[in-house]
Legacy VTK file of the C-alpha trace (Angstrom):
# vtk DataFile Version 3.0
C-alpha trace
ASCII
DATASET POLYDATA
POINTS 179 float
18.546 -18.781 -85.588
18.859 -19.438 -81.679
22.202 -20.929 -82.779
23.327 -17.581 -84.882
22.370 -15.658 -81.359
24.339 -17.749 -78.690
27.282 -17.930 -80.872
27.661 -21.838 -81.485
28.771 -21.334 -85.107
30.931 -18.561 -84.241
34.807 -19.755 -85.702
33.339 -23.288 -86.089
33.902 -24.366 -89.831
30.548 -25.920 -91.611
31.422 -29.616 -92.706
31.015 -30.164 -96.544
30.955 -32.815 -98.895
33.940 -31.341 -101.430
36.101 -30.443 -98.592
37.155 -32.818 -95.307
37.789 -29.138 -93.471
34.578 -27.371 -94.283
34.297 -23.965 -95.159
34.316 -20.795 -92.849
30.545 -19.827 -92.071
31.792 -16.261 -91.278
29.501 -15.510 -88.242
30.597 -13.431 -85.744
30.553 -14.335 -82.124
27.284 -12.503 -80.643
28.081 -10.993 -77.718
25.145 -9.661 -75.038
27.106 -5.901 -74.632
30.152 -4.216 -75.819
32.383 -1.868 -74.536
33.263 1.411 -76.345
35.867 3.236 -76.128
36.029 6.769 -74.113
36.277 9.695 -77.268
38.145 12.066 -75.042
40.984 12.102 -72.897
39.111 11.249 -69.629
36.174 9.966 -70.681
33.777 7.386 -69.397
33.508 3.931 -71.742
30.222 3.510 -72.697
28.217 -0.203 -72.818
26.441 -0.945 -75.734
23.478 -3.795 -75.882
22.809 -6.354 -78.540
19.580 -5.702 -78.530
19.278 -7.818 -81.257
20.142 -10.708 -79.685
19.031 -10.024 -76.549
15.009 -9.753 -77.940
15.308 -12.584 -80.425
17.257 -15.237 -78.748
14.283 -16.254 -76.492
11.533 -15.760 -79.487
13.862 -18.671 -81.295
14.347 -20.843 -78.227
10.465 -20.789 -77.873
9.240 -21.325 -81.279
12.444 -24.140 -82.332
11.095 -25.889 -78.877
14.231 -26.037 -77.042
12.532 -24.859 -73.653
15.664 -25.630 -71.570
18.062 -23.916 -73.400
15.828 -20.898 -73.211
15.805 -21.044 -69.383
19.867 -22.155 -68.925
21.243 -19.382 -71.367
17.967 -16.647 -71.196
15.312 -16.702 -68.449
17.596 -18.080 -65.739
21.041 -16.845 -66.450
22.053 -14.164 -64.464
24.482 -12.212 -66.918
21.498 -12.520 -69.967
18.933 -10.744 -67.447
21.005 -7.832 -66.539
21.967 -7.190 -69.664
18.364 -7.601 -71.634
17.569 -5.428 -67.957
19.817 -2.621 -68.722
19.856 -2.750 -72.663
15.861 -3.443 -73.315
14.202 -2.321 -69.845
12.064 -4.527 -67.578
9.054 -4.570 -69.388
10.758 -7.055 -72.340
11.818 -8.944 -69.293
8.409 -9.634 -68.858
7.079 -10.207 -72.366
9.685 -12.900 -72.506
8.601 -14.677 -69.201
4.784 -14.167 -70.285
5.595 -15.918 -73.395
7.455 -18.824 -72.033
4.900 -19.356 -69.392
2.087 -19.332 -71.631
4.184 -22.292 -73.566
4.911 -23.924 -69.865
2.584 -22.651 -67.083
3.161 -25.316 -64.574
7.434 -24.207 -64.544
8.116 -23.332 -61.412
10.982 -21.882 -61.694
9.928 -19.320 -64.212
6.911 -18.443 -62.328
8.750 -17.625 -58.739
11.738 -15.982 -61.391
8.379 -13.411 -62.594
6.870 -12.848 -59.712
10.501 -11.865 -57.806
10.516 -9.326 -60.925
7.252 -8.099 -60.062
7.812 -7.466 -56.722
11.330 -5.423 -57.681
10.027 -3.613 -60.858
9.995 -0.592 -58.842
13.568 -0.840 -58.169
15.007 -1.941 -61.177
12.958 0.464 -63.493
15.132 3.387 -61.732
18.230 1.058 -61.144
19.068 -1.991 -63.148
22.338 -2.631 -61.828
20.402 -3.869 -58.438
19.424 -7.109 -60.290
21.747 -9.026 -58.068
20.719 -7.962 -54.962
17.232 -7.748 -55.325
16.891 -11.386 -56.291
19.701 -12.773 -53.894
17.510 -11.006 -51.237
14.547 -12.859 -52.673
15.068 -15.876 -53.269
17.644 -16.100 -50.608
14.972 -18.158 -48.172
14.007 -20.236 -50.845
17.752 -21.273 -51.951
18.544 -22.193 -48.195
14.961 -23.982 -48.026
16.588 -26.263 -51.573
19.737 -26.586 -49.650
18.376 -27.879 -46.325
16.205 -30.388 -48.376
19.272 -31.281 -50.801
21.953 -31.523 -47.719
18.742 -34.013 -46.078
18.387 -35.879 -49.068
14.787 -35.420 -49.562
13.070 -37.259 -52.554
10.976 -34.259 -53.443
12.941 -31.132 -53.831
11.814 -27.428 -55.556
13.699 -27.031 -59.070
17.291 -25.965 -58.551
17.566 -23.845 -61.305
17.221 -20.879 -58.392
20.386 -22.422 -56.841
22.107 -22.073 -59.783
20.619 -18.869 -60.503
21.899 -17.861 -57.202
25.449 -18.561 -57.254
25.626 -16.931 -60.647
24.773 -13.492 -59.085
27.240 -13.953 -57.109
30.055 -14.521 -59.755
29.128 -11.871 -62.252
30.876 -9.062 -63.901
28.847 -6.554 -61.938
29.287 -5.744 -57.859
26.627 -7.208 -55.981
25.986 -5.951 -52.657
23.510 -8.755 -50.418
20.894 -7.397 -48.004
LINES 1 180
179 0 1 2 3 4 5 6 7 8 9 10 11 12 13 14 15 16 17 18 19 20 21 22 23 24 25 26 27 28 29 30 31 32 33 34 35 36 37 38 39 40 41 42 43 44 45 46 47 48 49 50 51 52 53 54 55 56 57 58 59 60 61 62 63 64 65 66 67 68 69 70 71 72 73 74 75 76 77 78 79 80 81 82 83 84 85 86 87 88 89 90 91 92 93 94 95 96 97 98 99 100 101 102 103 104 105 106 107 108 109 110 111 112 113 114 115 116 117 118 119 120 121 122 123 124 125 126 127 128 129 130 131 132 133 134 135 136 137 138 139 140 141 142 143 144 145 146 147 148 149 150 151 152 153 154 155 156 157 158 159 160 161 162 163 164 165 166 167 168 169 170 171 172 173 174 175 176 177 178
């Protein structure tokens, strides 16, 4: 099912014995949001969440034990946070860090990810769209602390999922204004 949710069989034909082309699978690309249309002349569009996909992609990642695909495409990508943030609300954010750490309580990057959304809940509960700059604020001194130690070439170095994390704030679909 993880598969259905990020879209991998989307327009990818199923191999088959009887036929060297496969057959069509007919699954439809899974999008995290959706943009309708305005309904009158002047109107606002409106976002709509896959709410679907955004609650059961990390339940399947968990439970089919594919731990780092649940952190690259759910728990630390930047795009899949703000949208579970502003289609689901914070509080499903945290059942789905609570669950993965109780799989993997020694990840550190999932446990600085949770407690950076602890400290904004506040913020985000009234505005989701400050995602960005609440965790670029963050985790800013920790992301220059990993880039000191990777530009020294130390041996032991923090995860750099956060760096990654980082630099995907900064190219997302959404304005991000830095503290």
């Amino acid at each position: 099912m993880a598969e259905y949710f990020t879209g991998t069989f989307a327009g990818v034909k199923k191999p088959t014995p009887n036929s060297e082309e496969g057959v069509h699978r007919y699954v439809a690309s899974q999008k995290l949001s959706f943009q309708l249309e305005p309904t009158d002349k002047g109107g606002v569009s409106q976002t709509v969440y896959n709410k679907r996909a955004l609650n059961e992609l990390p339940y399947h990642f968990i439970n089919s034990n594919q731990f780092d695909m649940l952190k690259t495409e759910c728990l630390c990508n930047y795009e899949w946070l703000l949208a579970k943030l502003c289609g689901c609300g914070i509080r499903n954010i945290f059942d789905d860090f609570y669950l993965a750490i109780s799989i993997e309580p020694k990840d550190k990057d999932l446990n600085i990810l949770l407690e950076t959304f602890q400290l904004s809940r506040a913020v985000l509960e009234k505005d989701p769209q400050q995602l960005g700059s609440q965790l670029s604020g963050r985790l800013r001194s920790l992301i220059m602390k990993v880039s000191h130690c990777l530009s020294q070439n130390a041996s032991t170095v923090h995860p750099t999922m956060h760096h990654q994390f980082f630099h995907q704030s900064h190219d997302a679909s959404t304005i991000l204004s830095i503290p």
